[in-house]
MARSEVO-687518 format. One record per residue (C-alpha): x, y, z; residue number from 1. Coordinates in steps of 0.1 Angstrom, whole numbers, padded with zeros to 4 digits. Each point is the difference from the previous one (the first is absolute). Example, Ala and Ser with C-alpha at 12.3 -4.5 7.8 and 13.67 -1.06 7.14 Angstrom:
BEGIN
px, py, pz, pado
0123, -0045, 0078, 1
0014, 0034, -0007, 2
end
This chain:
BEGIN
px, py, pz, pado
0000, 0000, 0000, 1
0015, 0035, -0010, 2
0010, 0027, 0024, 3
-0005, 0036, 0000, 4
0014, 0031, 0014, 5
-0012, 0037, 0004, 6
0021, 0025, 0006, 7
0001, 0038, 0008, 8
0032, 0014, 0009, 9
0002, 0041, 0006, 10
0034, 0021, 0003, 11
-0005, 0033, 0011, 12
0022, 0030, -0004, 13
0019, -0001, 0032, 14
0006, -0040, -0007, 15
-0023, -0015, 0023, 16
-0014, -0036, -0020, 17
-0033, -0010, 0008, 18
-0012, -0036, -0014, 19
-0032, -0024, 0003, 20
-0002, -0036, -0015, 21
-0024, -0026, -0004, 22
0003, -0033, -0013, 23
-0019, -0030, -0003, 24
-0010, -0030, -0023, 25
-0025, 0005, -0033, 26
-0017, -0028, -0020, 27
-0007, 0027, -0030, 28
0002, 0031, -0016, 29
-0032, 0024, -0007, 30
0006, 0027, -0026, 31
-0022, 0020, -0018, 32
-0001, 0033, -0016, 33
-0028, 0025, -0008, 34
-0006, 0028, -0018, 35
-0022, 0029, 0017, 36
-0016, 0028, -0014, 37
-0019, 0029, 0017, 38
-0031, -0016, 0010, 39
-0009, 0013, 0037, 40
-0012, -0032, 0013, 41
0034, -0015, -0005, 42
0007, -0036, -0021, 43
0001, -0031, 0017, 44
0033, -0018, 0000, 45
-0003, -0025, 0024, 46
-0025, -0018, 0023, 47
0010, -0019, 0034, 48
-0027, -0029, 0003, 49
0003, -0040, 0005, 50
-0020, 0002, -0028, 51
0021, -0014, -0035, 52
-0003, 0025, -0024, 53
0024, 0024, -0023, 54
0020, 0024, 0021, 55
-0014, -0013, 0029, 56
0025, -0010, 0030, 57
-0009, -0015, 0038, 58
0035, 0009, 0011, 59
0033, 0013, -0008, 60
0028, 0000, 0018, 61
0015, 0034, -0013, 62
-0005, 0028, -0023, 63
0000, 0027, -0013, 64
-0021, 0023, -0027, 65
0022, 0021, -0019, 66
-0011, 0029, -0025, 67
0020, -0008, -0031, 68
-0012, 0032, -0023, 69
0011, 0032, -0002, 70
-0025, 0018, 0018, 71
-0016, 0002, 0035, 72
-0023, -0030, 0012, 73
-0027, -0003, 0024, 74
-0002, -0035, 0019, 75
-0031, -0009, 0016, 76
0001, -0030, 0021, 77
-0040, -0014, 0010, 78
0003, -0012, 0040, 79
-0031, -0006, 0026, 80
-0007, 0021, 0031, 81
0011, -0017, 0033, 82
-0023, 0004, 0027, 83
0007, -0004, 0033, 84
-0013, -0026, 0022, 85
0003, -0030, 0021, 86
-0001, -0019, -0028, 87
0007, 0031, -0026, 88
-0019, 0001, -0032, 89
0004, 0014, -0034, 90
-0028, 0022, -0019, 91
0004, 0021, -0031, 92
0027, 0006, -0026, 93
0025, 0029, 0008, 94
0024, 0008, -0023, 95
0039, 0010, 0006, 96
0020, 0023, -0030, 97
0030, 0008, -0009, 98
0019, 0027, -0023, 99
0032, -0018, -0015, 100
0021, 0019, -0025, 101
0015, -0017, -0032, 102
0022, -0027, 0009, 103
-0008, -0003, 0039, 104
-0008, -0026, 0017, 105
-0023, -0013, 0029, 106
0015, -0034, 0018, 107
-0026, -0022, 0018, 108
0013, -0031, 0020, 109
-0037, -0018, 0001, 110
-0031, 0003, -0012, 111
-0020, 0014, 0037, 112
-0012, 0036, 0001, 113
-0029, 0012, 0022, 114
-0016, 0034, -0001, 115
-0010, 0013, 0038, 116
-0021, 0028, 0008, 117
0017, 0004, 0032, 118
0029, -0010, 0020, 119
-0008, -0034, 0013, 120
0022, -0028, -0010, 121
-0015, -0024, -0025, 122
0022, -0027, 0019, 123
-0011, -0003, 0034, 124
-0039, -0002, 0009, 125
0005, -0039, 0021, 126
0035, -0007, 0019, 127
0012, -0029, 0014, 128
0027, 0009, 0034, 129
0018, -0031, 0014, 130
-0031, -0020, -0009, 131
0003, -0033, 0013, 132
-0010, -0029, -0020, 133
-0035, -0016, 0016, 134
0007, -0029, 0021, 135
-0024, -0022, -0025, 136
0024, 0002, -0027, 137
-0030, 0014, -0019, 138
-0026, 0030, -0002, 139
-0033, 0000, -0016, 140
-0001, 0018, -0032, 141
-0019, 0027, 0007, 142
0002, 0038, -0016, 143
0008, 0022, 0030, 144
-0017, 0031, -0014, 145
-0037, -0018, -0011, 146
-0001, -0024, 0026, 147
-0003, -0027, -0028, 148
0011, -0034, 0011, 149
0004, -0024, -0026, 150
-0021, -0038, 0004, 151
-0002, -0025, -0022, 152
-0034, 0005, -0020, 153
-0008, -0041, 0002, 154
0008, -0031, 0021, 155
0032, -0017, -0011, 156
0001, -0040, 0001, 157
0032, -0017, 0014, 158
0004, -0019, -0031, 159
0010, 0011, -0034, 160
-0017, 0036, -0004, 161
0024, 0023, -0009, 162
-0019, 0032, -0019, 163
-0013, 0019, 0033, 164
-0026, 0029, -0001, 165
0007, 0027, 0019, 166
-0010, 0037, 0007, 167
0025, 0018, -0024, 168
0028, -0014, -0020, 169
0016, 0035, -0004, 170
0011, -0005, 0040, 171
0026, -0030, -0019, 172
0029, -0009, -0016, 173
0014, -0029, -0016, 174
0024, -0015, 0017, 175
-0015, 0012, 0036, 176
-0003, -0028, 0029, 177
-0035, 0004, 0018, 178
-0010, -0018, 0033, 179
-0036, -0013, 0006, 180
0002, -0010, 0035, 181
0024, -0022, -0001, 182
0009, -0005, -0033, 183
0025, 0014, -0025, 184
-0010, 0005, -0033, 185
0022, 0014, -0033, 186
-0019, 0024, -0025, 187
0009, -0010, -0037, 188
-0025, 0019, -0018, 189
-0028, 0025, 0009, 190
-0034, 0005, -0025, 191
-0023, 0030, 0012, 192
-0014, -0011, 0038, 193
0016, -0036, -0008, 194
0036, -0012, 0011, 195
0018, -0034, -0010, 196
0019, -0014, 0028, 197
0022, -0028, 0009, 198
-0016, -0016, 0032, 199
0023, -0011, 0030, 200
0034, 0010, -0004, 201
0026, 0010, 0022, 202
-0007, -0035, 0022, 203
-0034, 0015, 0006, 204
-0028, -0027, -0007, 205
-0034, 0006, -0020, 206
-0029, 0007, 0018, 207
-0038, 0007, -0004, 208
-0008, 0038, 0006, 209
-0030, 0018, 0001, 210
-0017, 0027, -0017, 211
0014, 0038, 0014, 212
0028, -0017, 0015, 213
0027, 0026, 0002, 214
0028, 0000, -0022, 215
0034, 0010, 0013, 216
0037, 0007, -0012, 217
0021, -0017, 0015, 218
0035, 0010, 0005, 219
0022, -0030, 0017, 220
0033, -0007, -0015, 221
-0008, -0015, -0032, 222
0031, -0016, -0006, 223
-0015, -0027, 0024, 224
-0031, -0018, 0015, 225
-0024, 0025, 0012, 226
0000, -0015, 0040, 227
0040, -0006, -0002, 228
0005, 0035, 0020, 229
-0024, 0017, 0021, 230
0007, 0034, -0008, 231
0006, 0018, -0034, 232
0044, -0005, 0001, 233
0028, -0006, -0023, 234
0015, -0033, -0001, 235
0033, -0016, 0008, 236
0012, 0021, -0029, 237
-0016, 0033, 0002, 238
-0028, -0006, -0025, 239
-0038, 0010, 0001, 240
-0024, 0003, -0022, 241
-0034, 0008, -0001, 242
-0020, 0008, -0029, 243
-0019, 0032, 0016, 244
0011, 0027, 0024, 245
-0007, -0019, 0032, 246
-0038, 0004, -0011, 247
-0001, 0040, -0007, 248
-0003, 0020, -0029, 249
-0028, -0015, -0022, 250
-0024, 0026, -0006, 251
-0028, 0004, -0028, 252
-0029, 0018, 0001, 253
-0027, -0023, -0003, 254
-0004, -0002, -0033, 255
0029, -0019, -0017, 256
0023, 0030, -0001, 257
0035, -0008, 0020, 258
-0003, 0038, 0018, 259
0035, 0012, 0020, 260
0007, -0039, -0002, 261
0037, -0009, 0012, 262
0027, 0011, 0017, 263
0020, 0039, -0004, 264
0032, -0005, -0025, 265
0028, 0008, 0027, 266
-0022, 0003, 0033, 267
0014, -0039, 0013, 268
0022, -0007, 0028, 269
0004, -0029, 0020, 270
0010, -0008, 0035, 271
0015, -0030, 0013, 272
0001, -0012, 0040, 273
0033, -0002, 0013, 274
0010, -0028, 0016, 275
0001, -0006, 0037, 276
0029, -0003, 0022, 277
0013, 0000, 0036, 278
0035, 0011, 0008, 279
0021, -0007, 0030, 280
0013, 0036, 0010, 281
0035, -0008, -0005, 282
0026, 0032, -0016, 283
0032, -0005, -0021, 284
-0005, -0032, -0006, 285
0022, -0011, -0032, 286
0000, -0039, -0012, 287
0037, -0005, 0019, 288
-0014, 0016, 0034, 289
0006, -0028, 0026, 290
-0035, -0013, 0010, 291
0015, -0014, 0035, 292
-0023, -0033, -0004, 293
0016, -0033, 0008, 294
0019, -0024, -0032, 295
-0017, -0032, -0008, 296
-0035, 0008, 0023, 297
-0034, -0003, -0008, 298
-0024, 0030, -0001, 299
-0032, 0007, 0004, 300
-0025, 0022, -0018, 301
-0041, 0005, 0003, 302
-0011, 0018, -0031, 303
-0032, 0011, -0011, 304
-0007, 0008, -0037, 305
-0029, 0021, -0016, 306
-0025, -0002, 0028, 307
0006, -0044, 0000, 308
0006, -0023, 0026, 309
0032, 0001, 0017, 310
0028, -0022, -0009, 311
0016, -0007, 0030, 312
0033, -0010, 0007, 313
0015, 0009, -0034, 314
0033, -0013, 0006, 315
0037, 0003, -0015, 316
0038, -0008, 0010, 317
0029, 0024, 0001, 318
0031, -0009, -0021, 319
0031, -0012, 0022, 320
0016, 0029, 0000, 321
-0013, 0030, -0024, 322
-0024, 0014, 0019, 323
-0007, 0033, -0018, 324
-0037, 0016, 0001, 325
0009, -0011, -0045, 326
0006, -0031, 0009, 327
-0029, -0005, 0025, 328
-0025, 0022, -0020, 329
0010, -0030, -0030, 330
-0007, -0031, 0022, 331
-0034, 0020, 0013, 332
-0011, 0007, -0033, 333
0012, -0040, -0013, 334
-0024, -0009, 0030, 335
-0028, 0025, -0015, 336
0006, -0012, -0032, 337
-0010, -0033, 0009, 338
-0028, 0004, 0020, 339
-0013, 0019, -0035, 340
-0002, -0034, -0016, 341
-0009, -0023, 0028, 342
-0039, -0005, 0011, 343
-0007, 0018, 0031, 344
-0004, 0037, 0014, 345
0028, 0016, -0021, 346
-0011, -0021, -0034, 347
0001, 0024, -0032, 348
0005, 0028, 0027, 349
0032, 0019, -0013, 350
0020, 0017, 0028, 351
0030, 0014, -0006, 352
0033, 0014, 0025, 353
0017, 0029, -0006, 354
0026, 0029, 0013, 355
-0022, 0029, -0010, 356
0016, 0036, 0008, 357
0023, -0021, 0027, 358
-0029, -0019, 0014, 359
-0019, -0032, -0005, 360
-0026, -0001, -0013, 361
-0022, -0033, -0007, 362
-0024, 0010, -0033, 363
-0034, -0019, -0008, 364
0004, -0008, -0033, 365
-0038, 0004, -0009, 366
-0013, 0040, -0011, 367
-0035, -0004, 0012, 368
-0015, 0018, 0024, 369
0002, -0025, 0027, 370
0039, -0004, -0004, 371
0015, -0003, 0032, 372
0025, -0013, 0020, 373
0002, -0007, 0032, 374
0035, -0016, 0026, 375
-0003, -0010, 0035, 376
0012, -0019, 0026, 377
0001, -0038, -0002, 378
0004, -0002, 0033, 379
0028, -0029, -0001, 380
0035, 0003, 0016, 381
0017, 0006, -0039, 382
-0029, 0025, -0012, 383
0017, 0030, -0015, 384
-0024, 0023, 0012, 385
-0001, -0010, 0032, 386
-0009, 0021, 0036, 387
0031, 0010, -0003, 388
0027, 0009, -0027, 389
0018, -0025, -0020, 390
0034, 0011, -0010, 391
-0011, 0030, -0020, 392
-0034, -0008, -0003, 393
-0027, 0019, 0018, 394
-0022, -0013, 0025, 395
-0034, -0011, -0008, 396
-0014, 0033, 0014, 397
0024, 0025, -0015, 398
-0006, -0013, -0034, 399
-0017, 0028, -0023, 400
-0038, 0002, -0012, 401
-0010, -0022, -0024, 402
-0008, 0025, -0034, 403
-0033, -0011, -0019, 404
-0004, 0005, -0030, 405
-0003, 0035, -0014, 406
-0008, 0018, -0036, 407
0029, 0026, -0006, 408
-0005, 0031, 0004, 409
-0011, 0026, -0025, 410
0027, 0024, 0006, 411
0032, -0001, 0011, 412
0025, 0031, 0020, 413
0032, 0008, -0013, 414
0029, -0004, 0026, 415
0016, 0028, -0010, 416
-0020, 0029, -0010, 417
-0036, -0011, 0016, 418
-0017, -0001, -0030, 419
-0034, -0022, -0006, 420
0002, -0022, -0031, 421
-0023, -0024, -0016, 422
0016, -0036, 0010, 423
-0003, -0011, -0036, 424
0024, -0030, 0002, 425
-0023, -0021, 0024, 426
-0029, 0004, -0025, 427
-0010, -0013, -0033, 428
-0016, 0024, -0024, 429
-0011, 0001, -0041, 430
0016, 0021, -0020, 431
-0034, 0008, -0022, 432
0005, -0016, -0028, 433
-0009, -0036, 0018, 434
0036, -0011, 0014, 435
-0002, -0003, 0042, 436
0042, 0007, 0012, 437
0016, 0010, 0035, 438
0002, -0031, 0027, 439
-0027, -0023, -0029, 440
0004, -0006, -0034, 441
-0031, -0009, -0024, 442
-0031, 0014, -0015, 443
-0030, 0019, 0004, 444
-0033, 0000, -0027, 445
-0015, 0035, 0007, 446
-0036, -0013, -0015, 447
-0002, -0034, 0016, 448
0018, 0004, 0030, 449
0021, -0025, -0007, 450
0034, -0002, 0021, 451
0028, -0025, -0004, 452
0031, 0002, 0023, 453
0030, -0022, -0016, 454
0026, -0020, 0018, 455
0023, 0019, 0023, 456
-0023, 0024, 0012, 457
-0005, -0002, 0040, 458
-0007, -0038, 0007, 459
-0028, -0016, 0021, 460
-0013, 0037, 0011, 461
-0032, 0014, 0006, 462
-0007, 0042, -0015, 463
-0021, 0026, 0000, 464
-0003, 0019, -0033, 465
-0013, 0044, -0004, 466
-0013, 0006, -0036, 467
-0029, 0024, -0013, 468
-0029, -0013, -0021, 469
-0030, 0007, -0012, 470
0010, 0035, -0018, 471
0000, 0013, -0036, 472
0040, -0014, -0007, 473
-0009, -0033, 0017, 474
0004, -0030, -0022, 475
0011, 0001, -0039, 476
-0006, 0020, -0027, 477
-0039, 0007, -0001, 478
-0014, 0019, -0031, 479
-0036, 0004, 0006, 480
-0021, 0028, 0011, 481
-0013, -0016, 0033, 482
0037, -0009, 0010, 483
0029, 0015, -0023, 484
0031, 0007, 0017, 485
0020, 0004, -0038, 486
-0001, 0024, -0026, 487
-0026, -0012, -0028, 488
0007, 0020, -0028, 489
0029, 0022, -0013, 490
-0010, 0025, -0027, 491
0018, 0029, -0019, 492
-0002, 0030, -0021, 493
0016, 0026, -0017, 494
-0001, 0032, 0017, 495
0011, 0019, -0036, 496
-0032, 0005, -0021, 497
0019, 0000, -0035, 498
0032, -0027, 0012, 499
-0013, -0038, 0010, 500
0027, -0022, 0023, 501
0009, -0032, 0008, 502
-0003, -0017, 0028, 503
0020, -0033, 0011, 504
-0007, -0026, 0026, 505
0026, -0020, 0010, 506
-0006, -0025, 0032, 507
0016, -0037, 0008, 508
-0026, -0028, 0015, 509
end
């Protein structure tokens, strides 16, 4: 797939350079060219619709309209009024003109253009703060502003059934996962008030359902069974995927028409737990500090992970004769380690040991929201953390406060000069044109909703996520006058009663 690259580089007088570039990928190349007389209403060059037609485009990626004769042009670019609301709406036609001499230039990196009457953003109206995802995995699809919850529109059989009436097919898309109580269904095709499904997946089983039984989008990690977690979390890996916006964002207005539907180009950001710890209140501890434990002796260790059931006496041996907190925090964590893969308390429970800041620090190795950990007293003669100290290890009592688990916080205080700054490298965030970066990696669908987070994004962790919805620039490109958020027409004229010009259109898809 080609590349391209816009650039605008300025010098000024006194040497100063300023520069802007954008680049991205293009499938094609739209160019036409048009001739223009005097006419007052202006000639129509182009059209922005899904509709197939000639000269008609639903997107483009960049360009520009250029006056290519050799007099003044007028440019007048057909948009719809934005009107502010929670959701917004569109109403009439407003139109948005410009004066471009011979041989300049307007650049345009998309397609969306709004007229507003007044000041209001056309990209706000619903927002989403730290929203944390429902404990069902699921929300019922329901359009916040109308108060219209979507049922199915017959009883469904627990056999073979799979075209399902329901109250409006605009609410779906294919591809989308639905829940009817307590089965998972994939959309493959939708027909007016009808949808085609495939019945019982994600080790869900068929079942009988009845008429105006709700119908719900379900948002557990799809990249397994739909029980295997009981929260909405990344896996071992750092993956999620759901295939709606943890059941927001699906708006029409009753009649078919997908109104302010999806999620705000560039409003995403994403939150994930930290994990929990406990620490043992040491300072300047370095992995050859002497831990003043006794070579070749059993010790003992009751640990608690994520909210389980202790495992008690956790025990490992200290080497003959290194006896370093390094070498000790190795045989703990060997001792951890095998707990990890061995039925009982600590069984797919990762722990992990650590000098942290010249401290230890055991980690949970779960992000959820219950990660935890918790060290006591064993109360054995060898327990490290007994009544009282153990070479350099504290007492039992002295030991720090566990630390739950805990979101990061939004901002962050400079050391030096006091300054608040956004704490943008403990987030994950889109970069409007679909991409999610910063502590995840992956994807975001502005009309469905749809978010996938790839491998090596924060593993086995719960989030919260902040977006707007509902508003004019919600969702993709829209063209019509109940819900346009692009341009729809671009039209030009000569502004010289005896000279026509020509104008060009230029734009990559």
């Amino acid at each position: 797939m080609p590349r391209f690259t816009a650039n605008l580089n300025i010098t000024t007088g006194r040497g100063d350079t300023l520069s802007a570039t954008k680049s991205g990928q293009y499938n094609e190349i739209f160019n036409i060219r048009q001739e223009v007389d005097n006419t007052e209403a202006g000639v129509t060059i182009l059209s922005a619709t899904s509709i197939k037609g000639a000269a008609t485009l639903p997107d483009l990626k960049s360009f520009i309209i250029k006056n290519i004769g050799n007099v003044g042009a007028e440019i007048i670019i057909r948009v719809y009024t934005h009107v502010n609301g929670t959701p917004d709406t569109t109403s009439s036609s407003a139109f948005v003109k410009y004066l471009i001499g011979a041989n300049d230039f307007i650049y345009f990196p998309n397609l969306r253009k709004m007229y507003g009457a007044g000041l209001n953003s056309a990209a706000t109206a619903y927002a989403l703060t730290d929203e944390v995802p429902d404990s069902n995995m699921y929300r019922a699809l329901d359009n916040v502003a109308e108060g219209d919850p979507q049922l199915l529109n017959e009883a469904v059989d627990s056999g073979a059934e799979t075209a399902i009436d329901v109250d409006e097919g605009a609410y779906f898309f294919v591809g989308d996962l639905i829940r009817l109580e307590n089965e998972i269904c994939e959309v493959v095709s939708i027909s007016s008030n009808t949808i085609t499904v495939i019945r019982g997946t994600h080790g869900s089983t068929k079942a009988t359902h009845a008429e105006d039984v709700a119908i719900r989008l379900p948002f557990f990690n799809n990249y397994a069974d739909f029980d295997k977690y009981s929260t909405a979390q990344t896996d071992d890996s750092g993956r999620f995927r759901a295939t709606n916006f943890i059941g927001f964002a699906r708006n029409t207005d009753g009649s078919g028409n997908r109104e302010s539907n999806g999620i705000v180009a560039g409003s995403f950001s994403m939150k994930f737990y930290e994990s929990g710890y406990q620490e043992l209140g040491l300072s300047n501890i370095t992995s050859s500090t002497p831990t003043g434990l006794t070579a070749s002796t059993a010790y003992l260790i009751d640990i608690t992970a994520n909210g389980g059931t202790k495992f008690q006496d956790l025990t490992f041996t200290t080497d003959s004769s290194d006896l370093s907190f390094g070498k000790v925090i190795t045989l703990i964590q060997d001792a951890l380690n095998t707990q990890f893969y061995t039925a009982g308390n600590l069984y797919l429970q990762k722990i992990t040991v650590s000098i942290v800041n010249g401290d230890v620090r055991f980690t949970s190795g779960s992000r959820l929201s219950t990660s935890a950990i918790l060290i006591e007293d064993t109360g054995d003669a060898n327990s490290l953390f007994d009544a009282s100290a153990v070479g350099r290890f504290p007492s039992a009592g002295t030991i720090e406060a566990p630390v739950a688990a805990r979101l990061p916080r939004d901002t962050i205080i400079d050391k030096r000069s006091g300054l608040e700054s956004k704490n943008v490298s403990q987030i994950a965030y889109d970069d409007g044109h679909g991409n999610i970066q910063g502590i995840a990696n992956g994807t975001l669908n502005y009309e469905t909703g749809e978010i996938i987070l790839n491998a090596g994004s924060p593993p086995n962790a719960n989030f919260v996520v902040s977006a707007n919805y509902g508003s004019s620039q919600s969702g993709g490109n829209k063209y019509t006058a109940d819900d346009s958020n692009c341009l729809t027409e671009i039209l030009g004229r000569s502004v010289n009663a005896k000279v026509d010009t020509f104008i060009e259109i230029i734009g990559l898809q």
